[in-house]
C-alpha angles and dihedrals in degrees: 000000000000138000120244142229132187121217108219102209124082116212142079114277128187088217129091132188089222096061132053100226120034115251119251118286108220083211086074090065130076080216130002111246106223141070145226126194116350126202130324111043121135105232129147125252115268092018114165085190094066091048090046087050098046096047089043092062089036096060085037094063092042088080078064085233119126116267121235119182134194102201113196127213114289150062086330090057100039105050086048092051107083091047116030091169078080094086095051117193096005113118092224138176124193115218144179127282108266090035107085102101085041103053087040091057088041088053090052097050088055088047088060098042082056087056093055098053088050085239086134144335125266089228088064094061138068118195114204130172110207106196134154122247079259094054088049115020084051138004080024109052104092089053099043094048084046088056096052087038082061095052091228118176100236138102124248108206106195106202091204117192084151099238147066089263095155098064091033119302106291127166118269131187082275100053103125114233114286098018113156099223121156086258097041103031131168116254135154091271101034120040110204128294112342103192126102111249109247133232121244094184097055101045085042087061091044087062097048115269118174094216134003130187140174119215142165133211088240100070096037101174095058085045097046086045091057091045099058083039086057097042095047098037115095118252134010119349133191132198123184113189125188118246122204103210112189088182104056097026091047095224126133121281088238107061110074092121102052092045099059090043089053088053095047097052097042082039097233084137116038117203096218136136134197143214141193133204105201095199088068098016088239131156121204110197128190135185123227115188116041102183106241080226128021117234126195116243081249079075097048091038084060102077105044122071084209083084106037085109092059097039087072089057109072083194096054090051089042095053082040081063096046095053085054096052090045092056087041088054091073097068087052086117096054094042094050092043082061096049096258107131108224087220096057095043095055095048081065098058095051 
């Protein structure tokens, strides 16, 4: 499929092998001079979608290009509808469910057609496509594979709170093991969802991807790096953002914060990004958060009613572990290129 190559360091960085100058870090500015959405927007308190939007602008019009944003159906659109002054400058359309990866293609070949007619340069534009993990695990895929199939410059953003939560918190393809959702509940025969949560980057960079990344709002300069990276870095670009959702996690409006961090330090949730250089078919992936302490998933199921059922099934918490490790396994070359033993890192997280 590809060969791949481990980064070792561990850390953010603004460089990339794929561009010739590195992109802005918002750490530079006082403030950073852009904006997201601005008022009016529907969202819910303590959404970790409206953060994710509004740092993903912001890094967009950093590059100082016009935005244009595909916005599939979901929370995202739904929230943006009724007031579609929310979005600002932003040139958006609003499209059905399965359509992302399509009108995003669609808004690109009018962008060329605008080039050839001298109407504007393709320097002065970013094409972006905004969709939820239902909208792209799921309902999404196809048009979304078929976009990366195509090698389109663009940047695909995933706003992923791992669940339908728009039409009433159903499972999706990114629904963690033993979520209580209203497809997969929790009863006295079936506990929870009891499917594997798959992984978008990885299917993304099966399909050929130039350049894939995972980012959260909390750490905002590492999110809004890998958002200018995506949107100057030739070909196809994804980037999957986690999305604290107090509705459908039952969980309270005040504790994004604690949550994500939850999900970085019992690595739930892994802050990586990938590259890929097309000549040798390489990938060079790097990781960019290591947890100063390693805390077991029993730490990160504590704060969300969504998995009150599981919590009372120490196998179900331990398999829960062992699908984390797997996936930590993967960055054994870059932890033991840093002097961290596998073994003994893993032992910290039982």
């Amino acid at each position: 499929m590809y060969k791949s190559l481990f980064n070792r360091d561990i850390g953010s960085s603004p460089y990339s092998f794929l561009l010739p100058e590195p992109v802005q870090d918002v750490g530079d500015y006082g403030a950073v001079p852009t904006t997201g959405l601005m008022s009016g927007h529907q969202g819910c308190v303590g959404c970790g979608m409206v953060s994710g939007t509004n740092q993903v602008l912001r890094a967009l019009k950093l590059t100082g290009k016009h935005v244009v944003a595909s916005i599939g159906t979901g929370c995202n659109e739904v929230i943006t509808t009724q007031n579609t002054s929310c979005w600002g400058e932003v040139s958006v359309d609003h499209n059905n469910f399965p359509n992302t990866g399509a009108t995003l293609s669609g808004n690109i070949a009018a962008l060329r057609a605008l080039v050839q007619t001298g109407a504007l340069s393709a320097e002065s534009v970013v094409n972006v496509g905004i969709a939820g993990d239902g909208g792209t695990y799921d309902i999404g895929l196809q048009a979304l594979l078929s976009w990366i199939a195509r090698g389109e410059n663009g940047l695909y953003v995933c706003l992923n709170n791992q669940a339908y939560m728009n039409t009433g918190v159903q499972g999706s393809g990114a629904t963690p093991f033993g979520t209580n959702t209203s497809t997969t509940p929790f009863g006295k025969v079936i506990h929870g969802n009891q499917r594997t949560q798959q992984s978008l980057l990885e299917l993304a960079l099966a399909a050929g991807a130039s350049y894939v990344a995972a980012a959260c709002p909390l750490l905002h300069r590492d999110l809004m790096i890998k958002a200018q990276k995506a949107a100057a870095i030739e070909g196809p670009c994804v980037l999957e953002i986690y999305s604290v959702c107090p509705e459908g996690w039952k969980s309270d409006t005040d504790v994004f914060h604690e949550i994500t961090t939850l999900a970085l330090d019992t690595r739930s949730w892994i802050l990586c990004e990938g590259e890929r250089d097309r000549r040798s078919n390489t990938v060079l992936f790097t990781l960019n958060y290591l947890p100063k302490k390693f805390l077991p998933i029993s730490e990160y199921l504590k704060m969300q009613e969504r998995f009150a059922g599981m919590r009372s099934f120490p196998e179900m918490v331990q398999h829960a572990q062992e699908i984390i490790d797997a996936r930590w396994s993967f960055w054994r070359p870059v932890l033991e290129a840093n002097g961290i033993k596998f073994e003994e890192e893993q032992a910290l997280a039982t």
